[in-house]
TIMARDREN-491883 format. One record per residue (C-alpha): x negated, y negated, z negated. Coordinates in steps of 0.25 Angstrom, whole numbers, padded with zeros to 4 digits, always signed. Layout:
REM TIMARDREN-491883
XYZ;...
This chain:
REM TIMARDREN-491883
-0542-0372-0148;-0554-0371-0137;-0549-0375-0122;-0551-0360-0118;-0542-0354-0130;-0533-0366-0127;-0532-0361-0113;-0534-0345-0114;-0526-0332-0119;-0530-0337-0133;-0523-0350-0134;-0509-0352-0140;-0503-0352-0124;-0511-0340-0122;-0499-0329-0123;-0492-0340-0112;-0504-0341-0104;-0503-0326-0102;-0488-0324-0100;-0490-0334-0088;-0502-0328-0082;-0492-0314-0083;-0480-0321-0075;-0489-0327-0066;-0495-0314-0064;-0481-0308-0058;-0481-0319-0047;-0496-0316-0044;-0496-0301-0043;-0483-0299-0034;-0490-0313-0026;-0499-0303-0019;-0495-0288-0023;-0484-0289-0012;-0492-0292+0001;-0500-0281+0000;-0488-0272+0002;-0481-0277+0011;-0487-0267+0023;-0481-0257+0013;-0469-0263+0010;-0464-0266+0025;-0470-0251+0028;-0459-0245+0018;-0447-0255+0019;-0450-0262+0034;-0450-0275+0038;-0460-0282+0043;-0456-0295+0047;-0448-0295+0034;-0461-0293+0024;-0463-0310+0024;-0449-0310+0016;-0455-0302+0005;-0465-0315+0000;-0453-0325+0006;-0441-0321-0001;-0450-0321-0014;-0457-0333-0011;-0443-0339-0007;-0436-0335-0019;-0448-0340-0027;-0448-0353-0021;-0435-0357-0023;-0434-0354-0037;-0447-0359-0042;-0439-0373-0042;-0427-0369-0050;-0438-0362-0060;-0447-0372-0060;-0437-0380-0064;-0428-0373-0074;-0441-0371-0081;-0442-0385-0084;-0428-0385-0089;-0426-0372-0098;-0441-0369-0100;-0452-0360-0092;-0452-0347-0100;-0435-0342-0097;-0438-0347-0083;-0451-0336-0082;-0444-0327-0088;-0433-0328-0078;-0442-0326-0067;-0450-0315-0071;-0437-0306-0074;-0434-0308-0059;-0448-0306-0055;-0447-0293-0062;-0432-0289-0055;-0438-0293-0042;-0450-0285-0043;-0440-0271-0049;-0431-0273-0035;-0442-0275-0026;-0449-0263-0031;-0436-0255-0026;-0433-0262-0013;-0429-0253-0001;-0432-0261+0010;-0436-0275+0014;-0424-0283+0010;-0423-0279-0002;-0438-0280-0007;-0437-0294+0001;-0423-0298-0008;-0430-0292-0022;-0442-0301-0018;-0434-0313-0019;-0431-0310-0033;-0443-0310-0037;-0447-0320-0031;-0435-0328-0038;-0444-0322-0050;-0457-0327-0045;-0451-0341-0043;-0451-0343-0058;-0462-0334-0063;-0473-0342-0057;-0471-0357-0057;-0466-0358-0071;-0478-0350-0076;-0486-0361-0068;-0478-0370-0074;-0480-0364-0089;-0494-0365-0089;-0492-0382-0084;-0485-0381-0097;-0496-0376-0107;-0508-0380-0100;-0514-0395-0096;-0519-0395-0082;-0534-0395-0089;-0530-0381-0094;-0522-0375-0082;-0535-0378-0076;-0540-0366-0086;-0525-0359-0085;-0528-0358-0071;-0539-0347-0073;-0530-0338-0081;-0517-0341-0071;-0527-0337-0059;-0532-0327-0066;-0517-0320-0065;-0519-0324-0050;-0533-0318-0048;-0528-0304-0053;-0515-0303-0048;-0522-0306-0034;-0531-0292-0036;-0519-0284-0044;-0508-0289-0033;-0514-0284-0021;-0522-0272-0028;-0508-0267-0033;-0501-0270-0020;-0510-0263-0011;-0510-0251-0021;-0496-0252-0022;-0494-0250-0008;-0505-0241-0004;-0505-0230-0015;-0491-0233-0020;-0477-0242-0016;-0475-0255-0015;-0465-0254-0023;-0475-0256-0036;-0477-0269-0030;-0466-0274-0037;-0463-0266-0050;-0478-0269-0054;-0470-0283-0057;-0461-0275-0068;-0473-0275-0079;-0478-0288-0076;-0464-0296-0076;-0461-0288-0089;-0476-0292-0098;-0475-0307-0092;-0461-0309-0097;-0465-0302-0109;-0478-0311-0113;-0470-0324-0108;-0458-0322-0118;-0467-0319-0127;-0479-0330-0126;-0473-0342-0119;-0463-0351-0129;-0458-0365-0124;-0448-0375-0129;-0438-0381-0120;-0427-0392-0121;-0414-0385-0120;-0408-0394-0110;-0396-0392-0100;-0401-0394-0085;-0393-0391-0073;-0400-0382-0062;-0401-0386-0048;-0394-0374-0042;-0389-0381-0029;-0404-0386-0027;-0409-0373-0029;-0399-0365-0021;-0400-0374-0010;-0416-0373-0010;-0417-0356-0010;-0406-0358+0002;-0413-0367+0009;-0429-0361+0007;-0422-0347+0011;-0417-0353+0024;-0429-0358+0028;-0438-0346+0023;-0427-0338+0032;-0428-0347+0043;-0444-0345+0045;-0445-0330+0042;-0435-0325+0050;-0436-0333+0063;-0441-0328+0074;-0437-0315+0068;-0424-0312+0064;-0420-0325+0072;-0426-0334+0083;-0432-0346+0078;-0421-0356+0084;-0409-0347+0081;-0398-0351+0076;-0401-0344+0062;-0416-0349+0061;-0413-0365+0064;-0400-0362+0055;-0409-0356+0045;-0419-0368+0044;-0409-0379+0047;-0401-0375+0033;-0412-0373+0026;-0417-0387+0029;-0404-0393+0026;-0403-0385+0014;-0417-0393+0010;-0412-0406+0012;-0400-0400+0004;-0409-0398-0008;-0417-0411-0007;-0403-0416-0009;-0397-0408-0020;-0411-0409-0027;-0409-0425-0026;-0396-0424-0035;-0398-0412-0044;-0400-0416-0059;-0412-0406-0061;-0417-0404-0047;-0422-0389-0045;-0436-0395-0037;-0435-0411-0042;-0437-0420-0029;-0446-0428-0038;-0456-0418-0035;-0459-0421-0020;-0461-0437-0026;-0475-0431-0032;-0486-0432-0023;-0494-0421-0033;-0483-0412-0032;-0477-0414-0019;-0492-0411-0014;-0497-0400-0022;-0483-0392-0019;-0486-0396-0003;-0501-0389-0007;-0492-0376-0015;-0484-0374-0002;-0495-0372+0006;-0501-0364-0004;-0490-0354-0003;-0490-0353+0011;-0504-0350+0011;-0502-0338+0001;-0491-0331+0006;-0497-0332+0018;-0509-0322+0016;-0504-0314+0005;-0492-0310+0014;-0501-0308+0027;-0514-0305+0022;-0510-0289+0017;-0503-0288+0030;-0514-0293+0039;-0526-0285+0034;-0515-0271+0034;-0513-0272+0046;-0525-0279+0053;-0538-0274+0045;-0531-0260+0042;-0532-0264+0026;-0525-0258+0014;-0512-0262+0005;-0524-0264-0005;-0534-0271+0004;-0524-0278+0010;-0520-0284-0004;-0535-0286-0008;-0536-0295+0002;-0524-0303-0001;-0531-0302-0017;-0542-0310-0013;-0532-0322-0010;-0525-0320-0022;-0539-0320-0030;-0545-0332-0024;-0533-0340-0028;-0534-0337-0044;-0549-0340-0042;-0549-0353-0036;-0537-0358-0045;-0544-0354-0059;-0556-0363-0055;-0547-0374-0047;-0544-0381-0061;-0559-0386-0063;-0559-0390-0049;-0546-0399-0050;-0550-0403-0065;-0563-0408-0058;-0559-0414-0043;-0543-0414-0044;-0531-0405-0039;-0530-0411-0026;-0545-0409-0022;-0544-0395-0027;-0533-0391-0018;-0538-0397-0006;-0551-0389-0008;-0542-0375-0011;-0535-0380+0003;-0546-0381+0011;-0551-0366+0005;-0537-0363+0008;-0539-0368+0021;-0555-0360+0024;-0547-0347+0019;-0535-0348+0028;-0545-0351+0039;-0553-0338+0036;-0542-0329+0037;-0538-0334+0049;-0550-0330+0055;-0552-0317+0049;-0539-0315+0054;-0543-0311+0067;-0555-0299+0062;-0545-0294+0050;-0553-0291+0038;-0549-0288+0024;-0562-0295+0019;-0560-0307+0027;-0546-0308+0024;-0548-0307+0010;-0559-0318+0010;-0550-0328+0017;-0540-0325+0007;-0548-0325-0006;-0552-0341+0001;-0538-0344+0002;-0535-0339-0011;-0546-0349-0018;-0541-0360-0010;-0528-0358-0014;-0531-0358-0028;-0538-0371-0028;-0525-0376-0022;-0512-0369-0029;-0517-0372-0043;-0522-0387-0045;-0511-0393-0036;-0501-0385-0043;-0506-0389-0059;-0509-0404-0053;-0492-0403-0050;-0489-0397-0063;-0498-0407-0072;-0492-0419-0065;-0478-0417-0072;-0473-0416-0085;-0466-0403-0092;-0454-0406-0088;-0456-0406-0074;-0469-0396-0071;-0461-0384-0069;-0452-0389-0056;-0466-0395-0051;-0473-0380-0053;-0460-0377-0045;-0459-0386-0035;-0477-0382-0033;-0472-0367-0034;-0461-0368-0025;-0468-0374-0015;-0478-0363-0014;-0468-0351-0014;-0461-0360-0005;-0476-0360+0004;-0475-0345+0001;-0461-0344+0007;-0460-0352+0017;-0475-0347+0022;-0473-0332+0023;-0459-0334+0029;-0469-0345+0042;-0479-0332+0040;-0469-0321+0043;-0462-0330+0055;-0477-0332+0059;-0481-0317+0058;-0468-0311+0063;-0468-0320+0074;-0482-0315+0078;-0478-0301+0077;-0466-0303+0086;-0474-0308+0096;-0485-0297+0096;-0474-0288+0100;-0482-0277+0092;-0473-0275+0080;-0473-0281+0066;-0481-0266+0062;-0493-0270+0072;-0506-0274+0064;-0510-0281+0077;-0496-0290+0076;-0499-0290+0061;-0513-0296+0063;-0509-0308+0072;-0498-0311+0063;-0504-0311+0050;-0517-0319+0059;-0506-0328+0061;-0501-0331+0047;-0515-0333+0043;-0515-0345+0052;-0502-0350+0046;-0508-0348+0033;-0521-0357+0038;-0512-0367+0043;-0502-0369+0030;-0517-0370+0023;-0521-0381+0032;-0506-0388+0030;-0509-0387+0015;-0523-0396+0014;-0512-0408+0017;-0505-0405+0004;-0517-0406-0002;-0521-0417+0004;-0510-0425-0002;-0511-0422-0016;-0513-0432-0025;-0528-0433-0031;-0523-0432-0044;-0532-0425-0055;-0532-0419-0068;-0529-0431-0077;-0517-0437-0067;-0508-0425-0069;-0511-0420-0083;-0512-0434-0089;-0498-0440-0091;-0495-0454-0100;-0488-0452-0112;-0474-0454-0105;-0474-0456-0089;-0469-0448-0081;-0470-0438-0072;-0468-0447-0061;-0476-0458-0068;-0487-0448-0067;-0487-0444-0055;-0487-0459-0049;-0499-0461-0056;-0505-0448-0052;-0502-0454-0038;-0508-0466-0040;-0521-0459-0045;-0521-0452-0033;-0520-0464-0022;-0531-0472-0031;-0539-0461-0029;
């Protein structure tokens, strides 16, 4: 077999390849289909101030199960585990597309989001499985190209959705897609797991989602439902901060821990999950804004609007596809530090545009962010992966997956406090394209700022290469290896 049929459609984890590229397609299309309508959706069910829970309540959802995933799919195997997911991505997406007003589609977002939370980073995690890091460096093309399309279908369809039809289609587009990626995944991908009996961490993973709701509560809804130092908002982050220590100590004693403290040992893996918490933050904060922003201050269309959010969403696929013959040549960390400070120019441009809003600018800016971003999210994230064995790869995709939906999540809910609070003080009203315009102005600094704050993750990583994480002795551990890997790095 050749090195391109051992990679391609053609080779004998072709039909695997291709049931993975589908599921990852679900989780890229509804990543940026939803932004474009939300001018549409607040117009038909109301609520402004509320629209930031429609990418929090799923980012939320998605963040606290990606742990419990991550790690049942080391235990009872990655295909049931995706399965799962993609059938409550699928009943998610049906009830969203029949929500009557905000609350509801914001509950029906949560599940799916629940599905999300185990559709992607096990998909990521399947690919780690089949693929050396040599190769993932070709798989990367086909995975982006998944990325590259669905950031021209998502947009496209959501701004036509919302412009020429209803929202509503937003949602039940998912119906088709859930049904052909299970389909080709039941069908294509076949693994063999030891059947042995583990016992799931529920207290760690009830204690978690609590204790993440609190706080993601806490920061969306002061200053709005409640004043900042009232008694609810102190209440809300004081219990949810106790609640973490909780959970460091639950996750101390439990027999198979739902996120292993072993894991914040790891310089590699503490770093490069620092580096996809920014990254998250960084997302959500344009594709939630950027839609908004251009409606209301450049006059733009659902469609336009969405366009715009496409070029970020394009400029990530492109830069991630050609990222593995960089890091194969000058190593993961130097690669992410160079898709940082791109990161970094991109932010910085659309801050500046900002102020003379134009769709082409804004679209520019993004597009730049969107390459930066691609030279950051995917090297740091296989460097993780290769680093550890089987056994343990999927609860460190999750641990690197959780922390970005948790940079998602944690991000839009500062984003919203920012732009709400901005709006309030205008005094104009939350339907003012001029309040609208000096709040999502605002975000955008936010957003340069959580860029800037990301450089030191960056920084820190370890300047481990190819052949420190793919090239394990027969025998040593995990631990073993990253020590060594460690040591590699302070030599150098």
């Amino acid at each position: 077999m050749t090195e391109q049929s051992a990679v391609g459609f053609r080779s004998d984890r072709g039909p695997v390849l291709v049931a993975v590229m589908l599921a990852t397609g679900l989780i890229a299309i509804d990543a940026t289909i939803l932004a474009t309508a939300v001018p549409s959706i607040v117009a038909d069910l109301g609520g402004f101030t509320q629209f930031p829970w429609l990418f929090s309540i799923y980012l939320l959802a998605q963040a606290v199960s990606v742990p419990v995933y991550s790690k049942l799919a080391d235990t009872i195997g990655r295909k049931p585990i995706m399965l799962i997911g993609i059938g409550l991505f699928l009943v998610g997406s049906i009830l969203c597309g029949f929500a009557w007003d905000m609350t509801s589609l914001i509950v029906f977002r949560a599940l799916q989001g629940l599905g999300a939370g185990a559709v992607l980073p096990v998909s990521i995690t399947i690919t780690g499985d089949i693929y050396t890091v040599r190769e993932r460096a070709r798989v990367q093309g086909y995975i982006a190209s998944v990325w590259a399309a669905s950031s021209v279908i998502g947009p496209t369809l959501g701004g036509l959705f919302a412009e020429f039809a209803s929202w509503r289609w937003i949602f039940f587009v998912n119906i088709p897609l859930c049904i052909i990626a299970a389909w080709m995944l039941l069908r294509a991908y076949h693994e063999s797991v030891g059947r042995e009996k583990h016992r799931i961490d529920v207290a760690g993973a009830s204690v978690l989602t609590v204790a993440l709701t609190l706080l993601i509560l806490a920061v969306l809804e002061g200053g709005q439902a409640w004043a900042w130092l009232s008694w609810q908002s102190v209440g809300a982050f004081a219990v949810g901060g106790l609640l973490l220590v909780a959970f460091v100590l639950i996750e101390r004693r439990a027999a198979e821990p739902v996120l292993p403290l072993w894991l914040f040992s790891r310089r590699l893996i503490v770093t490069t999950s620092l580096i996809s918490l920014g990254v998250g933050a960084v997302l959500i904060g344009l594709t939630s804004y950027v839609p908004t922003f251009l409606e209301a201050s450049a006059g733009a269309s659902p469609l336009v609007s969405g366009l715009a959010v496409a070029a970020l969403t394009l400029g990530w696929p492109i830069a991630a596809a050609q990222s593995g013959r960089l890091y194969l040549r000058i190593g993961f960390q130097r690669t992410a530090l160079i898709g940082l400070a791109i990161t970094v120019l991109g932010s910085t441009a659309l801050v500046v545009s900002s102020f003379t809003p134009s769709v082409v600018a804004t679209a520019i800016a993004c597009f730049i962010v969107g390459l930066g971003l691609g030279l950051v999210a995917s090297p740091t994230l296989i460097a993780a992966q290769s680093s550890v064995p089987w056994t343990e790869r999927g609860v460190v995709t999750g641990a690197n997956m959780f922390l970005r939906s948790m940079g998602s999540a944690v991000g839009v809910a500062i984003f919203g406090a920012i732009a709400n609070g901005v709006i309030a003080r205008s005094g104009l009203g939350e339907h003012s394209p001029i309040a609208i315009h000096a709040a999502s102005t605002a975000v955008f600094v936010a957003v340069l700022v959580a860029a800037f704050v990301t450089i030191a993750g960056g920084i820190a990583m370890p300047r481990a290469d190819v052949d420190d994480v793919e090239h394990r002795p027969a025998g040593a551990s995990a631990a073993e290896t990253a020590a060594q890997t460690a040591d590699k790095a302070a030599e150098a």
